[in-house]
Backbone as CSV, one residue per row, in Angstrom:
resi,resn,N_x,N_y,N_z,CA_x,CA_y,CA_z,C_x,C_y,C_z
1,UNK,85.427,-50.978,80.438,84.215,-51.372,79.713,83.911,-52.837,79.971
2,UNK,82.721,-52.867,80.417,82.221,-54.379,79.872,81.312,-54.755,79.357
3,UNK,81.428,-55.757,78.793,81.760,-56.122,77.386,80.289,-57.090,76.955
4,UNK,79.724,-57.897,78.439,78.404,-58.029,77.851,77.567,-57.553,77.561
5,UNK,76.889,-58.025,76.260,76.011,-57.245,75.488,76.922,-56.293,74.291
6,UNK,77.884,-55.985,74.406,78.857,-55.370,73.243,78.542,-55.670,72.035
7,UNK,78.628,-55.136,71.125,78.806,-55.582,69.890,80.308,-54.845,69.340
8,UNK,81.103,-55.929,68.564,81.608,-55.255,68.627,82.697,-56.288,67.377
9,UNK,82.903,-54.881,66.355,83.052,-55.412,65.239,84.795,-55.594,64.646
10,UNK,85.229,-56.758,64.330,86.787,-57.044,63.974,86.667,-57.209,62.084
11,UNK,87.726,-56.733,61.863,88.037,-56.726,60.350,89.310,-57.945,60.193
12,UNK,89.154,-58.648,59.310,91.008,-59.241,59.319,90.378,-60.433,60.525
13,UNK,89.284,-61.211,60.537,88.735,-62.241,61.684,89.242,-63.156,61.613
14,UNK,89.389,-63.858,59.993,89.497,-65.333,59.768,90.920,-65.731,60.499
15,UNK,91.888,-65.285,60.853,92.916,-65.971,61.351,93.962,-64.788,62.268
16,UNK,95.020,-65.492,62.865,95.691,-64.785,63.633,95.136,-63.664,64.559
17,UNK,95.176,-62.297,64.946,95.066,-61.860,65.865,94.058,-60.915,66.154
18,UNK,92.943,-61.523,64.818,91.589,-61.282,64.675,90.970,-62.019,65.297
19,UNK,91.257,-63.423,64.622,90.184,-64.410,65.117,90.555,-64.645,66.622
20,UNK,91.688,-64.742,67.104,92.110,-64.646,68.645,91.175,-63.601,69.299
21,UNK,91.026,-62.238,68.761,90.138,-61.581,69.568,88.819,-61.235,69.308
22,UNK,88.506,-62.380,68.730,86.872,-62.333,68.281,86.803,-63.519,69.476
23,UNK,87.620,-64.571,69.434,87.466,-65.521,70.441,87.030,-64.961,72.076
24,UNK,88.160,-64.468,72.228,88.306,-63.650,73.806,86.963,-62.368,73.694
25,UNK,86.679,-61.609,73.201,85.466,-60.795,72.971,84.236,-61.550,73.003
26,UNK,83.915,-62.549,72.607,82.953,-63.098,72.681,82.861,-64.238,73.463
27,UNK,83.602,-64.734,74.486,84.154,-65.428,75.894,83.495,-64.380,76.834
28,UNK,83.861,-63.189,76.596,83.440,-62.097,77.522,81.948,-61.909,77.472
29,UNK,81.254,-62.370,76.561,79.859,-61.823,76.879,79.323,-61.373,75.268
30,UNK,80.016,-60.195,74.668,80.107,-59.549,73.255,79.395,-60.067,72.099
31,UNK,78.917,-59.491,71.627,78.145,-60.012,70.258,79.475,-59.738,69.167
32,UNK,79.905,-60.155,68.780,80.953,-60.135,67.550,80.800,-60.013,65.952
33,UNK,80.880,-59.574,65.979,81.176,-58.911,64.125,82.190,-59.387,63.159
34,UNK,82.347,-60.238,62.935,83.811,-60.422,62.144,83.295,-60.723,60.481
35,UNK,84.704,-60.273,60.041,85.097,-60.074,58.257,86.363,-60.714,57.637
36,UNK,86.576,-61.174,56.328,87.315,-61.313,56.321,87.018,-61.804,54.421
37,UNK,88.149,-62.171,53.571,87.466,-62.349,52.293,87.726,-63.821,51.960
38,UNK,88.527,-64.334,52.919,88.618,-66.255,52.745,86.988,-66.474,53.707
39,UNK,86.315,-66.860,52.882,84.958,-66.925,53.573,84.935,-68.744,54.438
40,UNK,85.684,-69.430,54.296,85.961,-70.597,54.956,86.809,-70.812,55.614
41,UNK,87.650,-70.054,55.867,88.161,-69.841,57.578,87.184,-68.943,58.196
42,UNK,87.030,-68.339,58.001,86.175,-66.940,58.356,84.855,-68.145,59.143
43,UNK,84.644,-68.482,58.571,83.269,-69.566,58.589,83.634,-70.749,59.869
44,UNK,84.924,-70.938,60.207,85.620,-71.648,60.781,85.619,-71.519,62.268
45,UNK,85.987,-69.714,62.093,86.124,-69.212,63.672,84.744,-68.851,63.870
46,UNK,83.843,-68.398,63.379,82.346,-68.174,63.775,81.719,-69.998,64.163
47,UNK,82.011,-70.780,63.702,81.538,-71.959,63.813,82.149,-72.158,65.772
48,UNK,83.043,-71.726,65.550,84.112,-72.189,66.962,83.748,-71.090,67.983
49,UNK,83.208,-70.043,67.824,82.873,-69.363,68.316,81.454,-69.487,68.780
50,UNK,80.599,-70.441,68.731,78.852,-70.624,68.728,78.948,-71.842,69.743
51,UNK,80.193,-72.508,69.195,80.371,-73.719,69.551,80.300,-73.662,70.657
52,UNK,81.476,-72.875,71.404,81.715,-71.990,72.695,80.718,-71.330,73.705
53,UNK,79.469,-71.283,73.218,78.069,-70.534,73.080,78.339,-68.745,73.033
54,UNK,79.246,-68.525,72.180,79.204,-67.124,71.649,78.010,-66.724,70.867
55,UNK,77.845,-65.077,70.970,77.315,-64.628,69.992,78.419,-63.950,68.981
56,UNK,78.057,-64.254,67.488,78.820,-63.941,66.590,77.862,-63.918,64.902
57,UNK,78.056,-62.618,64.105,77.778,-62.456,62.974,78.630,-62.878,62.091
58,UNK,78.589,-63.360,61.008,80.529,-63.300,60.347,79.598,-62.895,58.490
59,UNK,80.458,-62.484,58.193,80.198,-61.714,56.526,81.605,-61.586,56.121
60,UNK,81.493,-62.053,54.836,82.724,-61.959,53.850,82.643,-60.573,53.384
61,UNK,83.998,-59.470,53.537,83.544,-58.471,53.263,85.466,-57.651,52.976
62,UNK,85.454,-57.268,51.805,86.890,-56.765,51.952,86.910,-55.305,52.024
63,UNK,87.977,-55.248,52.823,88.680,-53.940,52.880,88.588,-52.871,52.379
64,UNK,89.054,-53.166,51.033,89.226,-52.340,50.245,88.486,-52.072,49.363
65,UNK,87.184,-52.427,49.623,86.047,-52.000,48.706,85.152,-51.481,49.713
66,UNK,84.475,-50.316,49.756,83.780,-49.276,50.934,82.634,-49.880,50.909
67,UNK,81.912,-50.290,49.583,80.955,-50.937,49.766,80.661,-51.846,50.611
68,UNK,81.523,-52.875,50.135,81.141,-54.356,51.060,81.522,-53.765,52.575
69,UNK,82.320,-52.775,52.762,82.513,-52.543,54.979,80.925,-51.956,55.020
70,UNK,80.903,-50.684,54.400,79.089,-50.448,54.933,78.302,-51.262,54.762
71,UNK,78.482,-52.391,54.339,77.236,-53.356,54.510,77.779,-54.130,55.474
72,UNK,79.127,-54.153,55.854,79.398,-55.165,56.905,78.496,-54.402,58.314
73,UNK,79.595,-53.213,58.270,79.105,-52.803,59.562,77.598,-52.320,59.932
74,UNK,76.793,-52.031,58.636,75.526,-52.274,59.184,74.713,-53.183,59.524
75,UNK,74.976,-54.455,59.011,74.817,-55.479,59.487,75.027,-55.843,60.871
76,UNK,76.240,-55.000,61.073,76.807,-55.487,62.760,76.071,-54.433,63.651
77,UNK,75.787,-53.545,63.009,75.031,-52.606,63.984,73.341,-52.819,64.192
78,UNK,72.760,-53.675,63.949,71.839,-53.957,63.407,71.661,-55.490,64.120
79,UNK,72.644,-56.434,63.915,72.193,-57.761,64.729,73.099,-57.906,65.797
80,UNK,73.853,-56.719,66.276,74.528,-56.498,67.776,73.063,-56.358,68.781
81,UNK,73.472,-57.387,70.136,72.862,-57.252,71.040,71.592,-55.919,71.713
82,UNK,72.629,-54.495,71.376,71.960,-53.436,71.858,71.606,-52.316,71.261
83,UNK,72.250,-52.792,69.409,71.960,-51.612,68.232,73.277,-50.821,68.203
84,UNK,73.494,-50.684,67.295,75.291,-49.821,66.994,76.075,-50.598,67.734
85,UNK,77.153,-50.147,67.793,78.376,-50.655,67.784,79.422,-49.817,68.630
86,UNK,80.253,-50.957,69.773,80.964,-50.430,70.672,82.535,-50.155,70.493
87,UNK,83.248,-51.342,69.571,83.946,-51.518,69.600,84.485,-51.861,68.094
88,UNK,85.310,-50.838,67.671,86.067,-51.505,66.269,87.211,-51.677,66.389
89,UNK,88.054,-52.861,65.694,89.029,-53.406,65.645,89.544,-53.317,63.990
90,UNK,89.846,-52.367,63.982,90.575,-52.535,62.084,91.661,-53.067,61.700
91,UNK,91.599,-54.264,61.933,92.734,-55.444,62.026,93.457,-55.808,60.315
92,UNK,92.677,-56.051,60.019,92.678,-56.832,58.001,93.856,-56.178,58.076
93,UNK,94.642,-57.220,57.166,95.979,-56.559,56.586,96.706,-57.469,55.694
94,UNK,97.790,-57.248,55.012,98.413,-58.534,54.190,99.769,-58.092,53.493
95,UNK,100.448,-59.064,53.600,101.732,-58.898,53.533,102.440,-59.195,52.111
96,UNK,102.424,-59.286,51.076,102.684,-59.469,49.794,104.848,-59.809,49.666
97,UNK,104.917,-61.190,49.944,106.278,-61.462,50.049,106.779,-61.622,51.168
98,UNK,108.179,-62.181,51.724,108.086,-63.336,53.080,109.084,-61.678,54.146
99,UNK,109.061,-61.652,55.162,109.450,-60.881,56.069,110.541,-60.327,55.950
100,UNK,111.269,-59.082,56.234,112.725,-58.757,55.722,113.188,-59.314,54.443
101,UNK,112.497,-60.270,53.299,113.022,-60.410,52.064,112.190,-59.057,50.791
102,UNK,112.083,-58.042,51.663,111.066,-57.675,50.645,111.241,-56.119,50.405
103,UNK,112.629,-55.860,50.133,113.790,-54.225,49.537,112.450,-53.731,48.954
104,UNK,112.271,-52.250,48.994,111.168,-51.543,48.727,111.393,-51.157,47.229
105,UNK,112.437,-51.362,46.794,113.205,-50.880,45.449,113.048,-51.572,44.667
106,UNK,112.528,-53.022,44.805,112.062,-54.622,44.189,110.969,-54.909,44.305
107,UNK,109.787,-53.871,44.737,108.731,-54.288,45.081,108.175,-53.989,43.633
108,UNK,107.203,-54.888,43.428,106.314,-54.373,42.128,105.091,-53.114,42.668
109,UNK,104.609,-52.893,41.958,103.955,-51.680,41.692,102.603,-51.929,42.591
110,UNK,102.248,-53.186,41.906,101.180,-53.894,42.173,100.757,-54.587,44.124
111,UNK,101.703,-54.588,44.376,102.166,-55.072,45.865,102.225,-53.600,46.163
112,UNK,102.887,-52.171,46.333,102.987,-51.289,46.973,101.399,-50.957,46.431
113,UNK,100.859,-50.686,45.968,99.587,-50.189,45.852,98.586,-51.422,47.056
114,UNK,98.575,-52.397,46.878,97.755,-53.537,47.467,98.165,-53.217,49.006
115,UNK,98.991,-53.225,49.312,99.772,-52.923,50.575,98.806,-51.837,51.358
116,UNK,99.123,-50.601,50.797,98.658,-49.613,51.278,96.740,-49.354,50.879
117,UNK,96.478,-50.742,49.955,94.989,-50.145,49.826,94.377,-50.694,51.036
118,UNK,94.962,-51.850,51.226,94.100,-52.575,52.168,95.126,-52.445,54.161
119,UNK,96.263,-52.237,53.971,96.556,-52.008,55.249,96.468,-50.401,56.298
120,UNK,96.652,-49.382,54.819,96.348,-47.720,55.336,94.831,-47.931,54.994
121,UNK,94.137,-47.571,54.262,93.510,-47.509,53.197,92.286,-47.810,54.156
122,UNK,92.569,-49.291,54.438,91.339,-50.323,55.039,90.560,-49.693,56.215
123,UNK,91.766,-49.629,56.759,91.386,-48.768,58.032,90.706,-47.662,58.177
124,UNK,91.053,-46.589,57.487,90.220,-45.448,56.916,88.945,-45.856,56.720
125,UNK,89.053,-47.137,55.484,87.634,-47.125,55.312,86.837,-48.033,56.421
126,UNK,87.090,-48.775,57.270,86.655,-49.367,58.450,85.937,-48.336,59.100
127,UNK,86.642,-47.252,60.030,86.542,-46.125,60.528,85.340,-45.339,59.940
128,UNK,85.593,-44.998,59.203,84.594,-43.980,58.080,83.030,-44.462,58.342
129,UNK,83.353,-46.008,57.770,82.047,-46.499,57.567,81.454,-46.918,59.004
130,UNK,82.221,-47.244,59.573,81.558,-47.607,61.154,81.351,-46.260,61.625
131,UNK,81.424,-44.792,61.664,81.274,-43.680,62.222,79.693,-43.600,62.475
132,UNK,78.527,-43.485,61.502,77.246,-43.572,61.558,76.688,-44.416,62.614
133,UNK,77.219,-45.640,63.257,76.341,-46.342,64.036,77.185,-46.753,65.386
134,UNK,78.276,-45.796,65.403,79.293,-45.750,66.624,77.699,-45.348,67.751
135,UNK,78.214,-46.470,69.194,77.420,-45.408,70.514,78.159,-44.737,70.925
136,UNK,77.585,-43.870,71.852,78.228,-43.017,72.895,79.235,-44.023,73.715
137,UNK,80.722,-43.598,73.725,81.266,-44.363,74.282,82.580,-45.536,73.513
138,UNK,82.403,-44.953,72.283,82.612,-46.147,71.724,83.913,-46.253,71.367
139,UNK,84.992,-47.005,71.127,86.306,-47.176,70.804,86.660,-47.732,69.289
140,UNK,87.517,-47.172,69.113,88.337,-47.807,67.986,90.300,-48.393,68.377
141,UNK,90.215,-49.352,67.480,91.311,-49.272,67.622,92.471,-50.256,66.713
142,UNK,93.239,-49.800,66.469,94.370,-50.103,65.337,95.312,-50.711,65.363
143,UNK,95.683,-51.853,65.046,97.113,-52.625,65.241,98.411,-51.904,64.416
144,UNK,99.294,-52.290,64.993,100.533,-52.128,63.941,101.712,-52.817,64.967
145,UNK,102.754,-52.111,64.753,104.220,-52.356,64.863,105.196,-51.671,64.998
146,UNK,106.186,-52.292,65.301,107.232,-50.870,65.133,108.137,-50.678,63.909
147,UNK,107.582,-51.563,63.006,108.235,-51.368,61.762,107.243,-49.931,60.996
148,UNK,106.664,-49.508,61.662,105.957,-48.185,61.277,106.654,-47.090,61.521
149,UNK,107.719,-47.290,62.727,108.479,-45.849,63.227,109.889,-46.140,63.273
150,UNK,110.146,-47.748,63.227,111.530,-47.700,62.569,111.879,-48.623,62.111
151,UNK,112.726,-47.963,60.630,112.964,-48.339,59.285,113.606,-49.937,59.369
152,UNK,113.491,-50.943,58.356,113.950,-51.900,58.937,114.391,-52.727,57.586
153,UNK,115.391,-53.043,57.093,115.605,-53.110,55.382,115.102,-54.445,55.383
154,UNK,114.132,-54.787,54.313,113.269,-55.995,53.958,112.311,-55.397,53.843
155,UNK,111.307,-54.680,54.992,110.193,-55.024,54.967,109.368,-53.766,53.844
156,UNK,110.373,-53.688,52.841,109.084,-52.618,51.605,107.851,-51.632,52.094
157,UNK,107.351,-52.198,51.261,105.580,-51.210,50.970,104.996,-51.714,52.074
158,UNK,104.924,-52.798,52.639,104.804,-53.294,53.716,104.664,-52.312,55.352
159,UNK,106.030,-51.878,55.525,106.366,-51.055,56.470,105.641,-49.959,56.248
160,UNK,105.650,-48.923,55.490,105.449,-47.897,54.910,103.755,-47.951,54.771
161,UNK,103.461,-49.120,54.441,101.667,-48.915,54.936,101.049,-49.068,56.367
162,UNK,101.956,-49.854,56.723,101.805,-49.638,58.449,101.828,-47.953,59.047
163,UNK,102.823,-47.504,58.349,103.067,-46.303,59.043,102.378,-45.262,58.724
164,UNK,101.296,-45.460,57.012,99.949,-44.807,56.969,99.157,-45.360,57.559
165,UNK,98.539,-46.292,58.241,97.544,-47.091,59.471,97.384,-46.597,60.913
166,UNK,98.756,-46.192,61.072,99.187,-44.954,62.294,98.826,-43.743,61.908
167,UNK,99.119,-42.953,61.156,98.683,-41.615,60.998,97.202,-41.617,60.550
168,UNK,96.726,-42.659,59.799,95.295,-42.566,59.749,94.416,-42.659,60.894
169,UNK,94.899,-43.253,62.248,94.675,-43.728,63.652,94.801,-42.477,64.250
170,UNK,95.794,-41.509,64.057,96.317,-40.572,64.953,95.630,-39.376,64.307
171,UNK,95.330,-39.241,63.070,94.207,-38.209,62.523,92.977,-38.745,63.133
172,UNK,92.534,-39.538,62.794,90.888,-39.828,63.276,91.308,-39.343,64.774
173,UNK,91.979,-39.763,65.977,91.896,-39.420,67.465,91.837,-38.046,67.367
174,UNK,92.396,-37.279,66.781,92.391,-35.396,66.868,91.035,-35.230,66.516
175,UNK,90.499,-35.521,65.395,89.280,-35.031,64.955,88.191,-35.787,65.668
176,UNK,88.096,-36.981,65.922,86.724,-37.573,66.359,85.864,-37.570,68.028
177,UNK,84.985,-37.357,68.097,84.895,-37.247,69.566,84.792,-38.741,69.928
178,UNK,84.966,-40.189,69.523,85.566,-41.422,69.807,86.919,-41.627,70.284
179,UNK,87.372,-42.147,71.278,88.959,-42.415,71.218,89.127,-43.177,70.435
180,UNK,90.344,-43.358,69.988,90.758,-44.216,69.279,92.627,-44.342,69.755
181,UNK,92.683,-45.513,69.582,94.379,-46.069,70.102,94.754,-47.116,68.907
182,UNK,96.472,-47.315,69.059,97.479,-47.755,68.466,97.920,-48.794,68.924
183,UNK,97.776,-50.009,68.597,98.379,-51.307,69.492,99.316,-51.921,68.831
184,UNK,100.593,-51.893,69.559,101.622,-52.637,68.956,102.223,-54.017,69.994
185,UNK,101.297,-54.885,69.904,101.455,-56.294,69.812,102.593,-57.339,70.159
186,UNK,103.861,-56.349,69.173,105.118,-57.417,69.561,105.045,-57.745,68.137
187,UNK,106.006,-58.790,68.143,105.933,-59.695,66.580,105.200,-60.858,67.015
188,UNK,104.277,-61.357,65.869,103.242,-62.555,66.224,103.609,-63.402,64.847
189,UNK,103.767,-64.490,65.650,103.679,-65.734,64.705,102.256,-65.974,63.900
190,UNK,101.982,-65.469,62.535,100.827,-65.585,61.846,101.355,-65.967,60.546
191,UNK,99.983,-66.599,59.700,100.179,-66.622,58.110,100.755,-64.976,57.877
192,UNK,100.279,-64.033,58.484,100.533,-62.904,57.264,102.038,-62.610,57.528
193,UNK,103.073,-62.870,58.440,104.120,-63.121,58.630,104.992,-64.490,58.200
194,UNK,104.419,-65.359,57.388,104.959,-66.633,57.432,105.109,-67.328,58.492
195,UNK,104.236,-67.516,59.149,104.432,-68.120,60.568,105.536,-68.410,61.204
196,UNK,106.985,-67.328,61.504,107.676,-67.222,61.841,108.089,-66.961,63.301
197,UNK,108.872,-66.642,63.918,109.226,-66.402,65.165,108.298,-65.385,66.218
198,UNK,107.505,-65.289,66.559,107.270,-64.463,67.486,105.697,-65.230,68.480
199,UNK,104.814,-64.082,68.580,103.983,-64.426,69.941,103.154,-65.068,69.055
200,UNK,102.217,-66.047,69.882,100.859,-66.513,69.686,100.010,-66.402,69.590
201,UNK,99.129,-65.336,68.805,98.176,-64.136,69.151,97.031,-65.119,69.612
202,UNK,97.127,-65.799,70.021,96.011,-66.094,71.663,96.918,-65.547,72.925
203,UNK,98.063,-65.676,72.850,98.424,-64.985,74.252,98.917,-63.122,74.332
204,UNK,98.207,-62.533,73.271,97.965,-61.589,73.364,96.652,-60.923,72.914
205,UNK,95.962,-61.779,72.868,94.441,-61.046,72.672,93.668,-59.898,73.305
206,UNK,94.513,-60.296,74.815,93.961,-60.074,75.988,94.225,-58.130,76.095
207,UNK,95.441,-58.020,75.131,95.870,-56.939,75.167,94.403,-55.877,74.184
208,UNK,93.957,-56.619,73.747,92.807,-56.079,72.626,91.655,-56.105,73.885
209,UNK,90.998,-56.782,74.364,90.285,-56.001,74.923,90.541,-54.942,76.328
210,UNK,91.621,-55.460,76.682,92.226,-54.264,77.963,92.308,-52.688,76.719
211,UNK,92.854,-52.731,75.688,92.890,-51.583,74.968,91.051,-51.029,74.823
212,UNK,90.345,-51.691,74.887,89.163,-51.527,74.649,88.720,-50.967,76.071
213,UNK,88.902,-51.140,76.844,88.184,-50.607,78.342,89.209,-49.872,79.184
214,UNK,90.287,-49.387,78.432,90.546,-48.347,78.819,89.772,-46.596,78.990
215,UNK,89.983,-46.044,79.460,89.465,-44.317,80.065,90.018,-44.139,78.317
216,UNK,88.608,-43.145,77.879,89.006,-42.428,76.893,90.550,-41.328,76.877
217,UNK,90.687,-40.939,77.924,92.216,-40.031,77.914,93.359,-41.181,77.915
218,UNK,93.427,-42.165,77.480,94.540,-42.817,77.532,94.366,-44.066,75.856
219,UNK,93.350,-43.523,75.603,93.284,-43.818,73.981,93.375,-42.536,73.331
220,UNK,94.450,-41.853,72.768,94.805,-40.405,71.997,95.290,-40.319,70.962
221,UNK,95.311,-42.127,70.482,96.449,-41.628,69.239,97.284,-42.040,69.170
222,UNK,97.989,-42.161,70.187,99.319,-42.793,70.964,99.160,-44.368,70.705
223,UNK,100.614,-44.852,70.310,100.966,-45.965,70.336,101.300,-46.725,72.170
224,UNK,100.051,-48.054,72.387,100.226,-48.745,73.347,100.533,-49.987,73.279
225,UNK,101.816,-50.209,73.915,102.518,-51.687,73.067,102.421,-52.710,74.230
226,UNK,103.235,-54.002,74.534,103.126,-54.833,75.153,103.324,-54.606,76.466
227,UNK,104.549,-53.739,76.823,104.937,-53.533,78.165,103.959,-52.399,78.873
228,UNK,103.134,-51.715,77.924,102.161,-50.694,78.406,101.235,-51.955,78.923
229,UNK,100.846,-53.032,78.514,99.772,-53.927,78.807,100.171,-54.795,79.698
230,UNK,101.000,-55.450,79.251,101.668,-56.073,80.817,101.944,-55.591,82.146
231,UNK,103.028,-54.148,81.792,102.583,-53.307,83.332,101.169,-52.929,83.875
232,UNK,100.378,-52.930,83.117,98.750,-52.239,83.717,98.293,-53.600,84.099
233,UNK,98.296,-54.752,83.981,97.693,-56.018,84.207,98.328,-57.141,84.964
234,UNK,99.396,-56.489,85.762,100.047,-57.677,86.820,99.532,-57.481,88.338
């Protein structure tokens, strides 16, 4: 796929491996869509993004309320370059407590519900609501990890909503005539990790739009991780 003229809409923008690929998407040509509910970072990367001479929409819009995504994404379908929308990225997510400190047996109630409204949950409703103004052609696609398929003591409600984000990814690919794919990233040094040990999600952005212009038979559902992206791109 390419990508000028795209529109093409990210959830989860204001920082880490959103705003990295709102950057690189709209480098490419792309009209950009981004969300997020800190409306001043959010405001930050759209500023940096114009700066750049991108095109970019940005709207404060959370997750976990269906309302505010259908107004996001009609908005994005609507002041995208060519009308509807090519590309979704259902990124938003949040981590409630610091990495491996967080026994699922100690979690409050309040954190396993938040977890899964906005990291399973979100996505669903991302998906859902972007379905009406999808084009012919159009992709979705889902981050996660491998703390979704194996168990890892710390990471709680946490893990366990990742691993509804996947099956919500891998239901929509059976039923939808859209592909849709699974990107697992690596570990990335972000706020929603405590900015801890891992990648730079600028030096994996790149993996977000190669997932995007892939052949619909190789977006199924299926989890495509780093070494799937690195081998296809040397």
């Amino acid at each position: 796929m390419e990508f000028d003229g795209r529109t093409v809409v990210i959830t989860g923008a204001s920082r880490g491996l959103g705003a990295a690929a709102a950057r690189r998407f709209a480098a490419e040509g792309a009209h950009v869509a981004i969300c997020a509910r800190d409306t001043e970072t959010l405001a930050d990367v759209a500023a940096g993004i114009e700066a750049d001479g991108g095109a970019v929409t940005s709207l404060r819009a959370d997750v976990r309320d269906e309302f505010d995504v259908e107004r996001f994404v009609e908005t994005a379908a609507r002041e995208g370059d060519g009308g509807g929308i090519d590309v979704v990225f259902a990124n938003a997510g949040v981590y409630h407590g610091r990495p491996t400190e967080t026994p699922l047996a100690e979690e409050s109630y309040s954190a396993f519900d938040d977890h899964a409204r906005t990291n399973a949950r979100g996505v669903f409703t991302t998906v859902r609501e972007a379905l009406p103004h999808l084009n012919e052609g159009a992709r979705v696609l889902v981050p996660s990890g491998s703390v979704a398929r194996e168990a890892k003591a710390g990471l709680g409600s946490y893990a366990v909503s990742k691993a509804g984000a996947e099956a919500v990814a891998r239901q929509f690919a059976a039923e939808l005539e859209y592909p849709v794919g699974i990107l697992d990233p690596g570990q990335l040094s972000t706020d929603l990790t405590g900015n801890g040990p891992g990648r730079d999600p600028a030096d994996v952005a790149g993996m977000v739009l190669w997932a995007a212009g892939l052949p619909a038979a190789e977006l199924d559902g299926e989890v495509l991780d780093l070494r799937a992206w690195k081998t296809a791109t040397r």
